[in-house]
DSSP file (Angstrom, degrees, kcal/mol; ACC not computed):
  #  RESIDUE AA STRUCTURE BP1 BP2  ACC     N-H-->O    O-->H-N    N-H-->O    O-->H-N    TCO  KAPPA ALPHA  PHI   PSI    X-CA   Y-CA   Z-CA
    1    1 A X              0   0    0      0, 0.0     2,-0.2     0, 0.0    62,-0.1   0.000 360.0 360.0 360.0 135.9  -67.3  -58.0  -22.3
    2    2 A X        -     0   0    0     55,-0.2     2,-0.5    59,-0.1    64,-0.2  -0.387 360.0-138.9 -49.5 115.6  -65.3  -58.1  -19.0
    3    3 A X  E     -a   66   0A   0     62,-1.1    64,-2.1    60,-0.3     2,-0.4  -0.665  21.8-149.6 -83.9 135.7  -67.5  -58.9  -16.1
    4    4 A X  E     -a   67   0A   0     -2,-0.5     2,-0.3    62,-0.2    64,-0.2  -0.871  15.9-174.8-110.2 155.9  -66.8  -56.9  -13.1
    5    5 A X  E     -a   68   0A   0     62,-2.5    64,-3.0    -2,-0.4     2,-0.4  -0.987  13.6-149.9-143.0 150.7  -67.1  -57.4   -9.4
    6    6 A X  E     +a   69   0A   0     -2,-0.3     2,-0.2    62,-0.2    64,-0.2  -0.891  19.8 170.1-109.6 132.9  -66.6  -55.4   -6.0
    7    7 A X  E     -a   70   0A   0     62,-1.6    64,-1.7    -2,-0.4     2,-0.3  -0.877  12.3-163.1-136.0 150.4  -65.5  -57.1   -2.9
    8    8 A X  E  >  +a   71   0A   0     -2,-0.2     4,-0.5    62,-0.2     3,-0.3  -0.930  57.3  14.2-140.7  98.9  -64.5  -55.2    0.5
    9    9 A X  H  > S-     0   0    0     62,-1.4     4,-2.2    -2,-0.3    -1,-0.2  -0.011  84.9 -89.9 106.0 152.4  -62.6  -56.8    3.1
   10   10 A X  H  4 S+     0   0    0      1,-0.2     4,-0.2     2,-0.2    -1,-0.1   0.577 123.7  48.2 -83.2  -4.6  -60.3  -60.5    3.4
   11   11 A X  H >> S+     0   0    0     -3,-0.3     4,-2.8     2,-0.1     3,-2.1   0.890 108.4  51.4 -93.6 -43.1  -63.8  -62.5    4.6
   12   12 A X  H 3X S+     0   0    0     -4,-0.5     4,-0.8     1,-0.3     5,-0.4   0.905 114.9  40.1 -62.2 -30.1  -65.8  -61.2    2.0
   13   13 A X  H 3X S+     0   0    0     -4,-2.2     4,-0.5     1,-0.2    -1,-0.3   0.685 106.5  63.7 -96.0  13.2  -63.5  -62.2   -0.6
   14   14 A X  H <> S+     0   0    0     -3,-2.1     4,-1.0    -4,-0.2     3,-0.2   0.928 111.3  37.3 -53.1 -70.6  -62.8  -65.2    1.0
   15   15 A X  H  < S+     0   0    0     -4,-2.8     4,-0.4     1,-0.2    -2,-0.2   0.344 116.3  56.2 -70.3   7.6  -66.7  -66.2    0.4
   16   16 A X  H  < S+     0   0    0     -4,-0.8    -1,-0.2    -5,-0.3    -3,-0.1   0.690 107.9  40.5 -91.1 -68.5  -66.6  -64.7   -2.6
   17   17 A X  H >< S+     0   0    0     -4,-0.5     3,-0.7    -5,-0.4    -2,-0.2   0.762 110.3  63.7 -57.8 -17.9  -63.8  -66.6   -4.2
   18   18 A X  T 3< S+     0   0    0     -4,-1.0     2,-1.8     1,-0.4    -2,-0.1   0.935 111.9  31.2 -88.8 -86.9  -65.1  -69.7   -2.7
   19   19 A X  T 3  S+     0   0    0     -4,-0.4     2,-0.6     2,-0.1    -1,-0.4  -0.424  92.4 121.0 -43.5  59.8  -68.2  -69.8   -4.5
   20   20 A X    <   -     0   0    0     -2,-1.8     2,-0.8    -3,-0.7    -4,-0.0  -0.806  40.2-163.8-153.5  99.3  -67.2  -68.1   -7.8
   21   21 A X        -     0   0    0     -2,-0.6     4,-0.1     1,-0.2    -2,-0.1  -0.781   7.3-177.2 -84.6 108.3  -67.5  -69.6  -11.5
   22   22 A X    >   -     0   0    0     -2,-0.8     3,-1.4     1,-0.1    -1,-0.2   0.525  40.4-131.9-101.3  -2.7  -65.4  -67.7  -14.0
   23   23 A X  T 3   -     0   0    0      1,-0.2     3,-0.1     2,-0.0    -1,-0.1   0.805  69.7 -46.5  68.2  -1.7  -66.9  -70.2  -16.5
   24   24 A X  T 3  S+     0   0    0      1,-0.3    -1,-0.2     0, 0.0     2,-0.1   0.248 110.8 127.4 128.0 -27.1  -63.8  -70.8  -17.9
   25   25 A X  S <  S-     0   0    0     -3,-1.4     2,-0.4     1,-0.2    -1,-0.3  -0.199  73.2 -91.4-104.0 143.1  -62.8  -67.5  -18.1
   26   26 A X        -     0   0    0     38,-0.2    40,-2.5    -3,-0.1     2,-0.5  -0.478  35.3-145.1 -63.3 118.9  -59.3  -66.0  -16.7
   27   27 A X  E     -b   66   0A   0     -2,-0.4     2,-0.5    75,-0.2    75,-0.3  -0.756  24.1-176.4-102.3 110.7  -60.3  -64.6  -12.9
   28   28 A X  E     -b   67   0A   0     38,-1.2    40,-0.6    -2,-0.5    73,-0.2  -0.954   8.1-162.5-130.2 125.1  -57.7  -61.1  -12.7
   29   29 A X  E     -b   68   0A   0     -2,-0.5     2,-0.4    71,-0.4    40,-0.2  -0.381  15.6-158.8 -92.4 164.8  -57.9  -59.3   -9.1
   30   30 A X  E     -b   69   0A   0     38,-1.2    40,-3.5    69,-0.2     2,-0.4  -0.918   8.0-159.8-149.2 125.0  -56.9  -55.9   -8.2
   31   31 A X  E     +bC  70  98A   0     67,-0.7    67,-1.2    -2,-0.4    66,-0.3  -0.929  25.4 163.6-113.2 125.4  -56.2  -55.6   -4.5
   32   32 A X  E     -b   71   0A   0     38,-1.2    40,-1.4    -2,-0.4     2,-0.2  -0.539  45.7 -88.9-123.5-160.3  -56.5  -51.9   -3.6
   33   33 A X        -     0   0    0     38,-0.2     2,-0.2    -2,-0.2    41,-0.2  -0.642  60.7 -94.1 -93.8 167.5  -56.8  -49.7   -0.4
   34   34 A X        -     0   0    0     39,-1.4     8,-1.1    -2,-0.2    41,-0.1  -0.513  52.7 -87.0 -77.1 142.5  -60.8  -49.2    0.5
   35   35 A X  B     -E   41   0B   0     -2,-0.2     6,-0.2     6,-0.2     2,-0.1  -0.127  33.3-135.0 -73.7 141.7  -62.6  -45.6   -1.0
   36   36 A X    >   -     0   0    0      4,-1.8     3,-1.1     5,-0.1    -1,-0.1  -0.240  45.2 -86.9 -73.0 156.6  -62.5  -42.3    1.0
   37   37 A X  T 3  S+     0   0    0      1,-0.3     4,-0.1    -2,-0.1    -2,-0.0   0.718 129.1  65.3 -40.9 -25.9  -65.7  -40.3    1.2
   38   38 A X  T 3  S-     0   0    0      2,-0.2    -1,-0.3     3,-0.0     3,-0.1   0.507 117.8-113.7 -85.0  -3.9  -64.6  -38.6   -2.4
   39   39 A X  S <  S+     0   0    0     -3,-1.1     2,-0.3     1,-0.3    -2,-0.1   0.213  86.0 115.6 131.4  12.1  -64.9  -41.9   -3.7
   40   40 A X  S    S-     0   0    0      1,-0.1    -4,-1.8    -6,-0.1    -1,-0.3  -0.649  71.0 -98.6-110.8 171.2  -61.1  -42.0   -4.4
   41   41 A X  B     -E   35   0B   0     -2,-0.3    -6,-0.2    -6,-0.2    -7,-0.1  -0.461  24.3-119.8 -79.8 165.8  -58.8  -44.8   -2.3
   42   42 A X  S    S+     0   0    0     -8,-1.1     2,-0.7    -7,-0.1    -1,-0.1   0.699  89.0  88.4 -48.5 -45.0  -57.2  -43.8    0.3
   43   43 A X    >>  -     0   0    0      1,-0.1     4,-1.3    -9,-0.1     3,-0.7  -0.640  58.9-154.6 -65.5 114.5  -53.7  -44.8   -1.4
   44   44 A X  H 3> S+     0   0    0     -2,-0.7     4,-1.3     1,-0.3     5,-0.3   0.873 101.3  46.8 -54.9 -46.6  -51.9  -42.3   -3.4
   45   45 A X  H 34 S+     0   0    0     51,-0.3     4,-0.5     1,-0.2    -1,-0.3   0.743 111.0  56.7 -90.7 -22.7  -49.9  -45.1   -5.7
   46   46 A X  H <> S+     0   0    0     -3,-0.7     4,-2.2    50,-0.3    -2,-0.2   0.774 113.8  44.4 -81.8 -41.5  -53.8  -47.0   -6.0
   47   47 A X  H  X S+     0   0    0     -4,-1.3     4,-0.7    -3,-0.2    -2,-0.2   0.823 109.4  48.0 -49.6 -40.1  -54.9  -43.4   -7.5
   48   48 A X  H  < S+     0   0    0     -4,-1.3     4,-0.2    -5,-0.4    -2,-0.2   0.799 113.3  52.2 -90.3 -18.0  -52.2  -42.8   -9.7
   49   49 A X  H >> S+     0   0    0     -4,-0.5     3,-2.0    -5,-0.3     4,-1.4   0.951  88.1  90.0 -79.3 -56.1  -52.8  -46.7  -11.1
   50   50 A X  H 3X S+     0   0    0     -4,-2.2     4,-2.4     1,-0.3    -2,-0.1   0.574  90.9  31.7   8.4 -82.5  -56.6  -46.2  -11.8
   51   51 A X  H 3X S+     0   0    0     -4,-0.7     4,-1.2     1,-0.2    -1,-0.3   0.729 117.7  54.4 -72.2 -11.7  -56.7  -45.1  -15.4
   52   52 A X  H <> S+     0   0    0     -3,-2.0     4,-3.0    -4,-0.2    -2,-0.2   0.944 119.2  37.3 -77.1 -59.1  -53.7  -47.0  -16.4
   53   53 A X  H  X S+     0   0    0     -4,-1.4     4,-2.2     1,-0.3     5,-0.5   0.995 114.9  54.3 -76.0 -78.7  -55.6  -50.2  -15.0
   54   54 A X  H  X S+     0   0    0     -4,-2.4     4,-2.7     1,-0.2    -1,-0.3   0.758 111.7  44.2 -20.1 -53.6  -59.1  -49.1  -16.1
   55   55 A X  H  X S+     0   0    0     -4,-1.2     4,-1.0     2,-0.2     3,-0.5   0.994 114.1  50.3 -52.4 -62.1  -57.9  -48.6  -19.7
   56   56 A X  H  X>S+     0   0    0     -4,-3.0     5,-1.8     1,-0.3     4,-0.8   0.761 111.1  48.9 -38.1 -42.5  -56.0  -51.9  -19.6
   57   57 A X  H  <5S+     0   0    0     -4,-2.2    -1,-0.3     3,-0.2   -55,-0.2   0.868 116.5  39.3 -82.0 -31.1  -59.0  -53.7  -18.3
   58   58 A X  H  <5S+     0   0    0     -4,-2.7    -2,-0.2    -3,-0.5    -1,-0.2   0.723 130.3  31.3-100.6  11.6  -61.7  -52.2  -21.1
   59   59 A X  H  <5S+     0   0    0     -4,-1.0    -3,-0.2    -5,-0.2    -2,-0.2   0.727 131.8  25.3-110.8 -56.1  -58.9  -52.5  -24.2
   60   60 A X  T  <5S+     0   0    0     -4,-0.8    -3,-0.2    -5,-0.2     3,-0.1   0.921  89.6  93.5 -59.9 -65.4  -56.7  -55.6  -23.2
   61   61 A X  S   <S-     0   0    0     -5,-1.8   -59,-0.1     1,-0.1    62,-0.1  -0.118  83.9 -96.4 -69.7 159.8  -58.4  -58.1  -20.9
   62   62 A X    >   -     0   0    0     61,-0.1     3,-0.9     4,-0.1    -1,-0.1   0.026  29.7-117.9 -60.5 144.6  -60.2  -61.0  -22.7
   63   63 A X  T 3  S+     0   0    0      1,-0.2     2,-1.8    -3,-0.1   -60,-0.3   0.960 114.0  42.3 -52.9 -86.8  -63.8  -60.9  -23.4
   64   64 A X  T 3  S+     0   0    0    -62,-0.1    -1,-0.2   -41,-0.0   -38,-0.2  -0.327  97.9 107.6 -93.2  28.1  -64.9  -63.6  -21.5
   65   65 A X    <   -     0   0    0     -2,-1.8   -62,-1.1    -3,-0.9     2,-0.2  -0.337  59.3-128.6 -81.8 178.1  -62.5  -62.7  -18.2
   66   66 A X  E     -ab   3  27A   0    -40,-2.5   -38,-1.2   -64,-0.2     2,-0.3  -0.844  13.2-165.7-112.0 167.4  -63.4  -61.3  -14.8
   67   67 A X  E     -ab   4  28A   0    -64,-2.1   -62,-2.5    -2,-0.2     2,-0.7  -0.917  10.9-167.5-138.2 123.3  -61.8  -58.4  -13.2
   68   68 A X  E     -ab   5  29A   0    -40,-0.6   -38,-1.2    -2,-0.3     2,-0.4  -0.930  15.3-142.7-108.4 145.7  -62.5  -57.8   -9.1
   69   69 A X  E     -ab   6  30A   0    -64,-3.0   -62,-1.6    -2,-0.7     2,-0.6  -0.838  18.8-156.8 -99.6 118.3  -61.7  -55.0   -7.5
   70   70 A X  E     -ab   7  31A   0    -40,-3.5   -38,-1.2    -2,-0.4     2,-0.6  -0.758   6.6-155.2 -98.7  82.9  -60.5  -55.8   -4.1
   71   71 A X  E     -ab   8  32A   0    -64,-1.7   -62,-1.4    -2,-0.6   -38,-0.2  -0.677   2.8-164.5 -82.7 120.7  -60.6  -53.3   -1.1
   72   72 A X        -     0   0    0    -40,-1.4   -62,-0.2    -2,-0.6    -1,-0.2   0.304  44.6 -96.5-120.5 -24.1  -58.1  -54.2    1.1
   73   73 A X        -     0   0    0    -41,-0.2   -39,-1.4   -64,-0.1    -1,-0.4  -0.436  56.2 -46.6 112.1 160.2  -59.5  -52.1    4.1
   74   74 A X  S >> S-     0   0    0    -41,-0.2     4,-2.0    -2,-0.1     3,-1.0  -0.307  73.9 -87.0 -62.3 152.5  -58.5  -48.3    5.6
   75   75 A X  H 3> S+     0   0    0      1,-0.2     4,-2.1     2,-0.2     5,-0.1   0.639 130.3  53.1 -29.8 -55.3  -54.8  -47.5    6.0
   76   76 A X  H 34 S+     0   0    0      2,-0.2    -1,-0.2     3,-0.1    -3,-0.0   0.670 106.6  51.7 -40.0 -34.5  -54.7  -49.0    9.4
   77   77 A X  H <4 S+     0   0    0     -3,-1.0    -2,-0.2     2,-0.2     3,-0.2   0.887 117.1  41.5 -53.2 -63.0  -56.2  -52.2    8.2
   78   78 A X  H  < S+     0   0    0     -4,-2.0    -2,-0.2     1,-0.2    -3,-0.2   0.812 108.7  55.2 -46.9 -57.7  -53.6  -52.3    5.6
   79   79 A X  S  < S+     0   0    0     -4,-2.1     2,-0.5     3,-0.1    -1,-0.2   0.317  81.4 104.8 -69.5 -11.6  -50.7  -51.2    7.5
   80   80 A X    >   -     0   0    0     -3,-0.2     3,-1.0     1,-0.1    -3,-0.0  -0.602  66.2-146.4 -62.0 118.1  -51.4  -54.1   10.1
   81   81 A X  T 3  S+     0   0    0     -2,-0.5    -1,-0.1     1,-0.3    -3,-0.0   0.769  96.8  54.8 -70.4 -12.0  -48.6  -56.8    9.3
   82   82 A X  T 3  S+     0   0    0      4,-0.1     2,-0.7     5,-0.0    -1,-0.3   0.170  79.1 147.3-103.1  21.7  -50.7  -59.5   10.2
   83   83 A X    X>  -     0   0    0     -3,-1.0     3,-1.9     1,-0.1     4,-1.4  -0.399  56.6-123.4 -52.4  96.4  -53.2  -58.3    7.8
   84   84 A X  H 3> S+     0   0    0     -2,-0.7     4,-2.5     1,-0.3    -1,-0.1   0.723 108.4  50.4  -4.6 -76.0  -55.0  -61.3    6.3
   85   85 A X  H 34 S+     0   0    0      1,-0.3     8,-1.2     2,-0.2     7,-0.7   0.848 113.0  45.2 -39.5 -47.1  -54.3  -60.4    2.6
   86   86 A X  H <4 S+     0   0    0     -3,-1.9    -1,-0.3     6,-0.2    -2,-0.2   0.777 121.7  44.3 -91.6  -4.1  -50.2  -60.0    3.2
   87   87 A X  H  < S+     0   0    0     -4,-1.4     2,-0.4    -3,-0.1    -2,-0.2   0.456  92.5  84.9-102.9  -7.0  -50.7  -63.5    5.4
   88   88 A X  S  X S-     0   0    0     -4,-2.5     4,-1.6    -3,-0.4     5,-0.1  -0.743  73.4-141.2 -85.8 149.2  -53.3  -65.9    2.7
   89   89 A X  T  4 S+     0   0    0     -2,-0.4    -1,-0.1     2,-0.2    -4,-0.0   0.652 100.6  74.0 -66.3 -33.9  -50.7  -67.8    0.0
   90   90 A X  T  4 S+     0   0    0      1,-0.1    13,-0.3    -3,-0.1    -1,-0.1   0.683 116.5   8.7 -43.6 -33.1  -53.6  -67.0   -2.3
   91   91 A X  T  4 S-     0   0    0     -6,-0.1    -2,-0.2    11,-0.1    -5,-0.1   0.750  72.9-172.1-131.9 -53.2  -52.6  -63.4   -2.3
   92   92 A X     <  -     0   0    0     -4,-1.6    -6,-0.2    -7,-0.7     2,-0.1   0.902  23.9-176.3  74.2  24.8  -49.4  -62.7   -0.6
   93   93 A X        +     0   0    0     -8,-1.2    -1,-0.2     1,-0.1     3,-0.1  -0.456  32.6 153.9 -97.6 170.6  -49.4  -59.1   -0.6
   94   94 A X  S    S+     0   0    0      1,-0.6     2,-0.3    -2,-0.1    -1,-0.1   0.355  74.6  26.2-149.5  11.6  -47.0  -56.6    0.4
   95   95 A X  S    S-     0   0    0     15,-0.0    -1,-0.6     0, 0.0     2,-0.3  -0.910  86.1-110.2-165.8 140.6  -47.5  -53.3   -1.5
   96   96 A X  S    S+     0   0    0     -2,-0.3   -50,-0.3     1,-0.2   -51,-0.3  -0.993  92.1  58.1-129.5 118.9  -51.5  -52.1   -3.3
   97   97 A X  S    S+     0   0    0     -2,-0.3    13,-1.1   -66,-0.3     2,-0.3   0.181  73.4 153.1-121.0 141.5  -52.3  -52.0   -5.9
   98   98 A X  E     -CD  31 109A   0    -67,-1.2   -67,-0.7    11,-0.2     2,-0.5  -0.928  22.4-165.8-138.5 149.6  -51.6  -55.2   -6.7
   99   99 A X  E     - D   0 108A   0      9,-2.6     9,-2.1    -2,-0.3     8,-0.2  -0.896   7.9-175.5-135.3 138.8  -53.1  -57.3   -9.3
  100  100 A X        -     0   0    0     -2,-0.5   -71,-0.4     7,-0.2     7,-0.2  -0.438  32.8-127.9-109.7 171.9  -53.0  -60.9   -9.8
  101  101 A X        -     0   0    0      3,-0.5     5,-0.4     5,-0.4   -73,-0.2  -0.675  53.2-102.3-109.6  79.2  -54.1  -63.5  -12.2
  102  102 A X  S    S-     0   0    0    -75,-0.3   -75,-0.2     1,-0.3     3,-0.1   0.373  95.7 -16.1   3.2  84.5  -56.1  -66.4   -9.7
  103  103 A X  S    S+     0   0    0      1,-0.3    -1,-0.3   -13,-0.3     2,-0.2   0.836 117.9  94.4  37.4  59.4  -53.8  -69.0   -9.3
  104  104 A X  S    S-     0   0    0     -3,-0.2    -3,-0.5     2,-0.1    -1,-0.3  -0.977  85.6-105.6-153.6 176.0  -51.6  -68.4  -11.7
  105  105 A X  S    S+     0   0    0     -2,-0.2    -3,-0.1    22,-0.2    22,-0.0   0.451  76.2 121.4-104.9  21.0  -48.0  -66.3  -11.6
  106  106 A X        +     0   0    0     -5,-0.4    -5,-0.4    16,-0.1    -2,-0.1  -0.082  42.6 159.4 -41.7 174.5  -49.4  -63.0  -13.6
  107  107 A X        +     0   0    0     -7,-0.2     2,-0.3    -8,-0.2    -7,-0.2  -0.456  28.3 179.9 159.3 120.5  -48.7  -60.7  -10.9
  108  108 A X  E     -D   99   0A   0     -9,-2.1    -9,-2.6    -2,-0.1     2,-0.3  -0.955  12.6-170.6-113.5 106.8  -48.1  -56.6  -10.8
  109  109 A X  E >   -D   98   0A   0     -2,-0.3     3,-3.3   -11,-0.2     4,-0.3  -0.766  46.1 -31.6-130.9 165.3  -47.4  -55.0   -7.8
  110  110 A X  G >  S+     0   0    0    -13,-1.1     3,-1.9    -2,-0.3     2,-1.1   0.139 125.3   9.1  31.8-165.5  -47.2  -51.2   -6.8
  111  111 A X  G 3  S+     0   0    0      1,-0.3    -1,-0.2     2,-0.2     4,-0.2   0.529 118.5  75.2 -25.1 -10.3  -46.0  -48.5   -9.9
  112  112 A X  G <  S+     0   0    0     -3,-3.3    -1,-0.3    -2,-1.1    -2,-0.2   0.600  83.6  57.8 -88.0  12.9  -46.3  -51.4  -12.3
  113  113 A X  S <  S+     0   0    0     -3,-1.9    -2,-0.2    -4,-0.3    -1,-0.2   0.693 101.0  61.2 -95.7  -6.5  -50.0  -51.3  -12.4
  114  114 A X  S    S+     0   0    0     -4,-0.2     2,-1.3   -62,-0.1    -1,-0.2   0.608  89.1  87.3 -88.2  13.3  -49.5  -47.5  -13.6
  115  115 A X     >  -     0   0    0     -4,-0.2     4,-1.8     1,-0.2     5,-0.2  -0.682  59.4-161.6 -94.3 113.7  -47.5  -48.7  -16.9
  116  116 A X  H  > S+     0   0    0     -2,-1.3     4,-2.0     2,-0.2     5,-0.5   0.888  86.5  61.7 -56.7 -34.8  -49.4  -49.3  -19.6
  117  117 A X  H >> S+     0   0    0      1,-0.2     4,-1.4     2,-0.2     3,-0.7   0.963 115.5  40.5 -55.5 -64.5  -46.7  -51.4  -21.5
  118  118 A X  H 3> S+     0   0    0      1,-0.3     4,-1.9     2,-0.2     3,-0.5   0.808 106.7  55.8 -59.7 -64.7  -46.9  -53.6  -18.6
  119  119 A X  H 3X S+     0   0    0     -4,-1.8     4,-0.6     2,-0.3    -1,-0.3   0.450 110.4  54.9 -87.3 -22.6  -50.8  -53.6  -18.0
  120  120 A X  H <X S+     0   0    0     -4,-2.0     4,-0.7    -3,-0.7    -1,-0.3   0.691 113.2  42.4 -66.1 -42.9  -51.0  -54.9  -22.1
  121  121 A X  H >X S+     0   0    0     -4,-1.4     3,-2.5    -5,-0.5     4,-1.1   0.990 104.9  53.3 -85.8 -44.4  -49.0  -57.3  -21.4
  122  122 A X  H 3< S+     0   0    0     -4,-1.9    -1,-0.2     1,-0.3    -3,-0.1   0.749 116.4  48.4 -54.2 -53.3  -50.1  -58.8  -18.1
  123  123 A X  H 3< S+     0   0    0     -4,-0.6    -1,-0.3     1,-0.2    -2,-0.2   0.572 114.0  45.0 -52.8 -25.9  -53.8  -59.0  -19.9
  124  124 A X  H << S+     0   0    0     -3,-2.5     2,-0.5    -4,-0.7    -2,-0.2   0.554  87.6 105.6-107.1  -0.9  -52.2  -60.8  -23.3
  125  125 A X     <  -     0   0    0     -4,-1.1     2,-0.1    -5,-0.1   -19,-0.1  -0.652  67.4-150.5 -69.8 124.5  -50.1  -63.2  -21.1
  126  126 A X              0   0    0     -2,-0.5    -2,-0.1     1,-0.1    -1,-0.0  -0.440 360.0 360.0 -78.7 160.1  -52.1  -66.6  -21.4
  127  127 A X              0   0    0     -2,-0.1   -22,-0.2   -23,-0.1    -1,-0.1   0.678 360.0 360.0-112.4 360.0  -51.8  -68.8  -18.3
């Protein structure tokens, strides 16, 4: 079974990452914008990725992976260019959702996390 984990904001998944033993196991992030009061993100293209991703992750991803869920911070956060996340080498972002494979060169960014064709493969890619 896929273990999952929640992290919110570029220190906590600093201290997160830092400490973190996958066991072996293939480490795949998903960095998205941070939950509204309806419990849905703030990002429209992070919505419309969800179930696409969700499926992928409880049909596709390895038994013995991880998957964190990244929140990236409110729209302001986000929209800051100096924004940790688009500024770490680790992460590199420049559009959410995007979902990596933990030092390795999987990598999805924006309307490809909503393709399933895509979101199969990204999970059956070895690194």
């Amino acid at each position: 079974m896929v273990q999952k984990h929640h992290v919110a904001g570029y220190d906590a998944f600093v201290a997160f990452m830092k400490d973190f033993n996958a066991n072996g196991g293939a480490i795949n992030i998903l960095f998205t914008g941070a939950k509204l009061d309806n419990g849905q993100s703030w990002c429209g293209d992070c919505v419309e990725a969800a179930p696409f991703i969700e499926t992928a992750v409880n049909t596709s991803a390895p038994e013995n992976s991880h998957f964190i869920y990244v929140d990236v911070g409110d729209r302001p956060t986000w929209k800051d260019m100096n924004n940790p996340f688009r500024k770490d080498t680790n992460t590199h972002l420049s559009v959410i959702p995007t979902m990596i494979r933990w030092k390795n060169p999987q990598r999805l960014e924006g309307e490809q996390c909503a393709k399933a064709d895509l979101l199969e493969l990204f999970f059956s890619e070895d690194d």
